[in-house]
N, C-alpha and C positions, 0 to 999 in steps of 0.2 A: 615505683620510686627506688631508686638506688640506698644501696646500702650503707653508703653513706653521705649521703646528701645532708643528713643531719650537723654531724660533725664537719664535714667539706664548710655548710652554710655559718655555722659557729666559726671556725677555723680562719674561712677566708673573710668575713666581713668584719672579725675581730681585731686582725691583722690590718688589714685595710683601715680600719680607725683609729690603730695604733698610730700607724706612721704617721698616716693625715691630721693626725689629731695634735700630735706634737710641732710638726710642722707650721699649723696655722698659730699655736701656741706660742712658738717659737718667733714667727711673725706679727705676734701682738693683738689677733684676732680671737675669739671663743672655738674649743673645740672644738663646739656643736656646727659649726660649721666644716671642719675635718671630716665629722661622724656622718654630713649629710653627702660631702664629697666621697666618700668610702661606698658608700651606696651606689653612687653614680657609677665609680669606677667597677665592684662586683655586678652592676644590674645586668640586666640582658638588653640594654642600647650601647653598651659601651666592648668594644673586642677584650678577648682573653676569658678569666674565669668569669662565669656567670654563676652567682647563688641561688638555692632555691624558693622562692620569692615566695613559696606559701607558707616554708615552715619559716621563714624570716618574719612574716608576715604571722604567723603564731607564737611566736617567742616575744613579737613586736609587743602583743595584746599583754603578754606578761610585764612589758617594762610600761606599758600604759598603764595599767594598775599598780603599780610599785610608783611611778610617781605621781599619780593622782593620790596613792597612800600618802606618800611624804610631803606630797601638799596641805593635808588634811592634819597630819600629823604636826606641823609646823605652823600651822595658822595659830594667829593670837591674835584675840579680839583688838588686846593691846594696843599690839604696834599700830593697829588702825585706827582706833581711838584718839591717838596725841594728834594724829594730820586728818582728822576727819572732816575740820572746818575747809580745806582744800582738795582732799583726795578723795573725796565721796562725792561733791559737786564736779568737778572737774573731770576725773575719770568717768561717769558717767553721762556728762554733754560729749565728751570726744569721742566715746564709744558708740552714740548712737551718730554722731557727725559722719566718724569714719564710715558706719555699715551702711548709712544713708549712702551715701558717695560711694563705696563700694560696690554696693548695689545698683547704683544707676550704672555706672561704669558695665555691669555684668550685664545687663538688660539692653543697653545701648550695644553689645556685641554678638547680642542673639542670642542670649541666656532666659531660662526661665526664672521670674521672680523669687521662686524660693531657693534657688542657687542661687543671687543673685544677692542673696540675704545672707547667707551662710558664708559667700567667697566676703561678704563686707564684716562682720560679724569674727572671720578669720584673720583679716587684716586691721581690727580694730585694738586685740591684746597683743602684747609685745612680749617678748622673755625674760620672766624676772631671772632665770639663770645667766642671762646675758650682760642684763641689768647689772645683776648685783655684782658680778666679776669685773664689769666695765666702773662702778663706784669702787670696788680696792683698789683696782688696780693705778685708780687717780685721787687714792686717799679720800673718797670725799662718803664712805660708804656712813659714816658714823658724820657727815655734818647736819645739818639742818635741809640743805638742797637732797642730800644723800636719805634723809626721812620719808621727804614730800614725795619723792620719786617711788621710792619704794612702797609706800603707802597705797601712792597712785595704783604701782600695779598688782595689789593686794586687791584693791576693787577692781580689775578687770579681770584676774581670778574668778572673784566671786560672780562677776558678771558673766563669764565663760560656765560656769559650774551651774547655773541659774539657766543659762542655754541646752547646755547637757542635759538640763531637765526635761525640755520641751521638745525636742530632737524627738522621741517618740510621739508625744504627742501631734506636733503637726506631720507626723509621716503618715501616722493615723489616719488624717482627712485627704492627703494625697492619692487621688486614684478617683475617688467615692463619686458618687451622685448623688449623695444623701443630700436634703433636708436639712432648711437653716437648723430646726428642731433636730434633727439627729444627728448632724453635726455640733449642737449644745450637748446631747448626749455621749457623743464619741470622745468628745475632749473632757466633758464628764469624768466618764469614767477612768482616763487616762491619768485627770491631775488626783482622780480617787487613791488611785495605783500609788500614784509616787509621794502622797502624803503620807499613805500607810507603809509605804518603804522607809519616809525620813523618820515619821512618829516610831516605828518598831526598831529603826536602827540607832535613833539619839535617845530615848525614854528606855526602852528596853535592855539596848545592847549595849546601851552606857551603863550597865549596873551587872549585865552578865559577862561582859569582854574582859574589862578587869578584875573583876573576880577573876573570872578561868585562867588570867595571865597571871596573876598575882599567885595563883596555885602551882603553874606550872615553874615560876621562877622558885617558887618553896623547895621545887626537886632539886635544886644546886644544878641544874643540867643547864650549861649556856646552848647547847647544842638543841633538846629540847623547849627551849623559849627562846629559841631563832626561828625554829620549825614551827612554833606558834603560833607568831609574829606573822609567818607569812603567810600562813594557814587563816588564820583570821579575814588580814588581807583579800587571799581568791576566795575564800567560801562567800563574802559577803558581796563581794566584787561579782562573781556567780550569780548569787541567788538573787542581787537585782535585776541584773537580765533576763535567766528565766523563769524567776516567780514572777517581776514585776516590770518588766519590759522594758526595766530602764538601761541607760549606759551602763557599761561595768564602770568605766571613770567615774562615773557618779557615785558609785557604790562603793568604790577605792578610797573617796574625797572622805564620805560619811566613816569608813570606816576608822579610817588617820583621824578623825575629829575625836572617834570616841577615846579611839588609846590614846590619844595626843593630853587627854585632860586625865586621865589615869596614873597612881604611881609608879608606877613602872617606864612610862613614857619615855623617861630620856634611855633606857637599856634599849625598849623596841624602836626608835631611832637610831642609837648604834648599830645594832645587828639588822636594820633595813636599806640601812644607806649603802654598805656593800653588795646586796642584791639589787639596789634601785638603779645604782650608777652603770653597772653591770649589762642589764637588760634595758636600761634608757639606753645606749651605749644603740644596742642591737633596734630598738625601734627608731632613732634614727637613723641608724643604714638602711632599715626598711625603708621610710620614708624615700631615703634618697634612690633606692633601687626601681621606685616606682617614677621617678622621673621620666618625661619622653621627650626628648627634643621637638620632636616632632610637631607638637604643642607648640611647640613655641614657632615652629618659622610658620603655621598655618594662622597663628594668633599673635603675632610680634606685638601691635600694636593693645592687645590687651593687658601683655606681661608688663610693658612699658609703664602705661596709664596705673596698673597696679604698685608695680615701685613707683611713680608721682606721688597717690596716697600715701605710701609705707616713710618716703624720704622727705616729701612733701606737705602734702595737706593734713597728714594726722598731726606732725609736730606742728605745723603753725597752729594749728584749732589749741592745742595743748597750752602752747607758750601763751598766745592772748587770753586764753581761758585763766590763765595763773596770774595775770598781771592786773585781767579786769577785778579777780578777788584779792586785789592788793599785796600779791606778794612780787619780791624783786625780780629782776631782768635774769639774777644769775641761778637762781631758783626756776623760773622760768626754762630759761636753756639745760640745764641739768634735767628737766624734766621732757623738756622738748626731744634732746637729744637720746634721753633713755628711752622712748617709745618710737626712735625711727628704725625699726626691726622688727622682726615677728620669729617664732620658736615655738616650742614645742605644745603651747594648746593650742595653735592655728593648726597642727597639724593633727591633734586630737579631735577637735572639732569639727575641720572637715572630715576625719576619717569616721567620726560617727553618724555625719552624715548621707555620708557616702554609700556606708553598708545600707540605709533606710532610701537610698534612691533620692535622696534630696540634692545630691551634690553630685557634679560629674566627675571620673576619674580622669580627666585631662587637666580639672580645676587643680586638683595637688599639684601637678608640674609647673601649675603656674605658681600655687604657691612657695614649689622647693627652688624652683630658681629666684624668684624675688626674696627669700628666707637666705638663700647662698650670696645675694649681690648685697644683703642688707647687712647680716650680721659680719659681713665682709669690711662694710665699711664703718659699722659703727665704732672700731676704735680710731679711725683717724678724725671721725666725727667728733669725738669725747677730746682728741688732741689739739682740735678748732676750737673749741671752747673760747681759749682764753683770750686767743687773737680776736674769735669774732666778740664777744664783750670789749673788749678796747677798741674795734672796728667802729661799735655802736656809740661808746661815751663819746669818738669823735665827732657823732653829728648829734650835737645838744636838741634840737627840734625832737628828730626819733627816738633818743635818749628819755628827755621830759617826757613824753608821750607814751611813751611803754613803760617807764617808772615814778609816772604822777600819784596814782594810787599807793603804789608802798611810800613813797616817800609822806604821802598825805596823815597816813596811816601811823608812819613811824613819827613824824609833827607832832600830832594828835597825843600820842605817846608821851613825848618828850615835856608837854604842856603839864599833862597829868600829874609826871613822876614826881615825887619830890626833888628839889632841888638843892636840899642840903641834907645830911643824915639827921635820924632822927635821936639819934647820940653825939655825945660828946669824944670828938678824937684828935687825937695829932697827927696822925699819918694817914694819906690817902693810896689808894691804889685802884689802877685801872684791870680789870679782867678781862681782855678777850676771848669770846666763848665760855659758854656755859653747860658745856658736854658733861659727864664725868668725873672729867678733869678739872675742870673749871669750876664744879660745884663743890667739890672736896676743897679744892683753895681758897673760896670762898665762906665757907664754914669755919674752916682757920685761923683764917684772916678775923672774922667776927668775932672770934675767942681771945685773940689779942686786941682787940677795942682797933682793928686796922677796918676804916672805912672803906668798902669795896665800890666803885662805878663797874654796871657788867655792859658788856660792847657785846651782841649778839645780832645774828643775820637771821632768827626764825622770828617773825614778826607773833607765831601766840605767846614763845617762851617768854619774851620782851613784856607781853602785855600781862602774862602769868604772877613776872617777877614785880611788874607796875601797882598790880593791884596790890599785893604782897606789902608791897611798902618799900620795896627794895629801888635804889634808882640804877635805873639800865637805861640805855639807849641802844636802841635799832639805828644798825645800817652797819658797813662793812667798815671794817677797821683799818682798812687798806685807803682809806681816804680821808684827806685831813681835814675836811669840813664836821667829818664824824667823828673825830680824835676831841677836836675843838669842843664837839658841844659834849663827849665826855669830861673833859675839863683837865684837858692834858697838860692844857699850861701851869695848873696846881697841884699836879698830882707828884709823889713823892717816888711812886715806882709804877711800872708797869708788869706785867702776866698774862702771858699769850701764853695758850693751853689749846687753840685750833688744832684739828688732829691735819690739814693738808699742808705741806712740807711749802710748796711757793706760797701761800697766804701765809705764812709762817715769816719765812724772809722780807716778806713785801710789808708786812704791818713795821717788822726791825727797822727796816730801809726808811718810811715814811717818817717812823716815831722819829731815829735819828734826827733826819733832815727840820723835823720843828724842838726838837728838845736835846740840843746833842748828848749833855750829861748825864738823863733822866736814867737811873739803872733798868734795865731790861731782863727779866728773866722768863726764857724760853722754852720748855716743852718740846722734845725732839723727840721721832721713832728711831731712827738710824744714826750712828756714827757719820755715816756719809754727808750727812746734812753740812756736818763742821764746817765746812769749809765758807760756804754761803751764809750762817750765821755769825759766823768769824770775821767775815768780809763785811758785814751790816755793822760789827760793834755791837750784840750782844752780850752781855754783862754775864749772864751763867747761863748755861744750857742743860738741862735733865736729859741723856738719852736715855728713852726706855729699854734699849736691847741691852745697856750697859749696866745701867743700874740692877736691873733684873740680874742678871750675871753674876752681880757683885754680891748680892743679896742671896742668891742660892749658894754662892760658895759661903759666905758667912754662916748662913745658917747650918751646910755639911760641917765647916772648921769648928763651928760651936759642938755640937754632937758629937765629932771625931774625942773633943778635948782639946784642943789647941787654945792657949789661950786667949783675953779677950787684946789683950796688947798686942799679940802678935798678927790677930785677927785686922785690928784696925792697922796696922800698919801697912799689911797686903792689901787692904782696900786701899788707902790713902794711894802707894804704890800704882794701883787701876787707873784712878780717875787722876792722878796728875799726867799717867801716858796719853788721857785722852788730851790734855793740853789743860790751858789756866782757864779757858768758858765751861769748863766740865764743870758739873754740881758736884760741890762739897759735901 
């Protein structure tokens, strides 16, 4: 080994995912597609420098533990909990659809069945880092669509980590000649192994990790409870492997779970996420180092048939799976479309199945160039969106038919709700969304005796707020059959609080066109927005970037001493430059 191979392989694969990384950035596409092209170009199939593919490949295993940490570390029962009526059934039929179909797909090309399991099984979870970058980057991370989705792949996580489990176990019986019996006993003692890994690492290591972290944070040293943090991390990631034969990712997952519910938690989060990003960074250039062309012109028609799955068959199974449990079309495609990709535990998965001889090393080629074509195109997939829902309202038949259930559902709803408040008011107002923002305004509104109708797209929140006693109606505010059975034509104001900037304009534009007078007040992120809401004839507009602005300099001009006259005038001053829709 050369002397510096180490630093050369650091050096040059870092570099190589700089550029590529901002590039694809730059292009509207995820990093991680940069970081796998960076691999490509360092590997040893591509001319010029070639990296050292083993210590790449040992650096890799580090950033595989650091985010299988910050996986564990970040999971909340929670957020799985509010979308669990759709994202526990749903992710679960599509995850075994996918591996079924992926699986045939491997078998039909001369694959062994437990490859065959593993390539479906890879191409069944999708990236929630891709995911959740592809919901900001279209406002939609914080809506209702924006929950379901991410919920969704919360359980393919957990379904991925549940596989990680059993990766040694069936590698176990691989080879053997054993005995139905000693095959009961081989898997025996296998799930023995990893029960007493999870029972020692959540009962035990939940009461000794923080502790020991909570000790070391006592020494004032950030330096020493960084060095903790990660030490935790590989000791435990370690010693499931070789105490207990399991994944290190496994061991990674458990060990994030335990510090993740510990005081300290949100500190070992900050000081992990700079090492995680770091070395995730470096196992995707691994990954992509390990690509062979080669693979592909000898298997064309496999790579193919596997982006069909990845582009095709897993989103439709997704989208009718969401529609049959009565949720919308556009909830539906938000979901559809967040799972047509695959990322970084396809390639954890197969890489641990790999090392146990379950999986072949030409299978990853297939899966980094289908991961390369997919998360390629998932953001002009994300910018279809909306054309293709308007595509669909065109044909009322397929429309009806993929939205009879939620509409059935929101009906149902509307029958229930009360239909008049159950107080005494003069003023009515309509709420769009019932995010955050929406429920703070609503609150408000209640305190001044101002009767609230709430217009919401997540059909539990709807039926949350139904039983409650409160009246909502389900369905998109963006249509005036659903404005009407809010009861637009009596209402005295409207409040749209949706955090997505065109559902935003579009509800202004509709209300307009049936109520021209009706005042409107709007909820904005950006100044930028002005213009399109100005163009609709909104009545006041909140921008958040502004208001914040104004609010932080008030609160320094209070502190400094300036006084409060001179204070309100500089403000006043702010929001008259943003124009007369600015909030008061």
């Amino acid at each position: 080994m050369h002397a510096y191979d180490l630093i050369l392989t650091l050096t040059g694969g870092l570099v190589a995912a700089l550029l590529l990384g901002m590039m694809t950035r730059r292009l509207g596409a995820s990093p991680i597609l940069g970081y796998l092209l960076a691999g490509v170009v360092v590997g040893p199939w591509t001319p010029g420098f070639v990296a050292n593919l083993e210590l790449a490949g040992q650096l890799a295993e580090v950033g595989i533990v650091l985010l299988m940490f910050g996986v564990g570390l970040h999971f909340q029962l929670g957020d799985l909990l509010k979308v669990r009526r759709i994202a526990v059934p749903g992710a679960v039929v599509q995850s075994l659809f996918a591996t079924v179909i992926g699986a045939v797909v491997a078998v039909a090309f001369g694959w062994s069945t437990s490859a065959g399991l593993v390539l479906g099984m890879s191409v069944a979870v999708a990236s929630t880092v891709v995911l959740i970058r592809m919901l900001t980057d279209h406002d939609a991370l914080e809506t209702p669509h924006g929950h379901v989705a991410v919920g969704w792949l919360i359980v393919e996580d957990i379904f991925t980590v549940v596989i990680l489990l059993m990766v040694p176990v069936l590698a176990s019986l691989r080879g053997t000649d054993a005995s139905p019996v000693q095959a009961v006993g081989i898997v025996g003692i296998g799930l023995l192994k990893l029960t007493a890994l999870i029972a020692l690492v959540l009962i035990i290591g939940a009461r000794a990790v923080p502790w020991f972290l909570t000790r070391v944070a006592q020494s004032r040293s950030s330096e020493l409870f960084t060095l903790a943090v990660l030490a935790v991390a590989l000791a435990v990631a370690t010693g499931s492997a070789v105490i207990f034969g399991a994944s290190m990712a496994l061991g990674a997952f458990l060990a994030g779970m335990v510090v993740g519910q510990s005081k300290v938690s949100h500190q070992a989060a900050a000081d992990a996420l700079p090492m995680r990003d770091a070395f995730a960074v470096l196992f995707f250039v691994t990954v992509g180092m390990q690509f062979d062309p080669r693979s592909l012109i000898a298997q064309p028609g496999l790579v193919l048939s596997v982006l069909g799955i990845i582009l095709l068959a897993k989103p439709l199974a997704a989208l009718l799976v969401v529609v049959v449990l009565g949720y919308s079309v556009r909830t539906a495609l938000t979901v559809a479309i967040g799972l047509a990709q695959i990322g970084e535990f396809s390639f954890i998965l197969a890489d641990a199945a790999n090392k146990v001889d379950l999986f072949p090393a030409e299978g990853r080629s297939v899966l980094v160039a289908c991961a390369i074509v997919s998360i390629g195109l998932n953001p002009l997939l994300f910018r279809l969106m909306d054309p293709l829902e308007e595509w669909l309202r065109r044909r009322p038949t397929l429309w009806r038919g993929l939205n009879r259930r939620a509409e059935a559902r929101g009906e149902a709803l509307r029958e229930q709700a009360p239909k008049e408040p159950t107080r005494a008011c003069d003023v009515r107002a309509i709420v769009v969304g019932y995010g955050p923002v929406g429920r703070t305004a609503v609150d408000i509104l209640d305190r001044f005796n101002v009767c609230s109708v709430i217009v919401e797209l997540s059909i539990d929140t709807v039926t949350e707020l139904t039983n409650n006693g409160r009246i909502a109606v389900y369905g998109d505010a963006r249509r005036a059959e659903v404005l009407h059975a809010a009861g637009i034509g009596t209402a005295d104001y409207l409040v749209v609080t949706t955090p997505n900037p065109e559902t935003r304009a579009a509800v202004v534009n509709v209300v307009r066109s049936l109520q021209p007078d009706l005042p409107i007040f709007v909820r904005a992120h950006y100044i930028s927005e002005r213009q399109a809401l100005e163009t609709h004839r909104a009545t006041a507009v909140c921008y958040e970037e502004a208001e914040v602005a104004v609010r932080l300099a008030e609160m320094l001009l209070t502190e400094i001493g300036v006084e409060a006259a001179q204070i309100e005038a500089e403000s006043l001053r702010i929001r008259e430059e943003l124009g007369p829709g600015a909030s008061p």
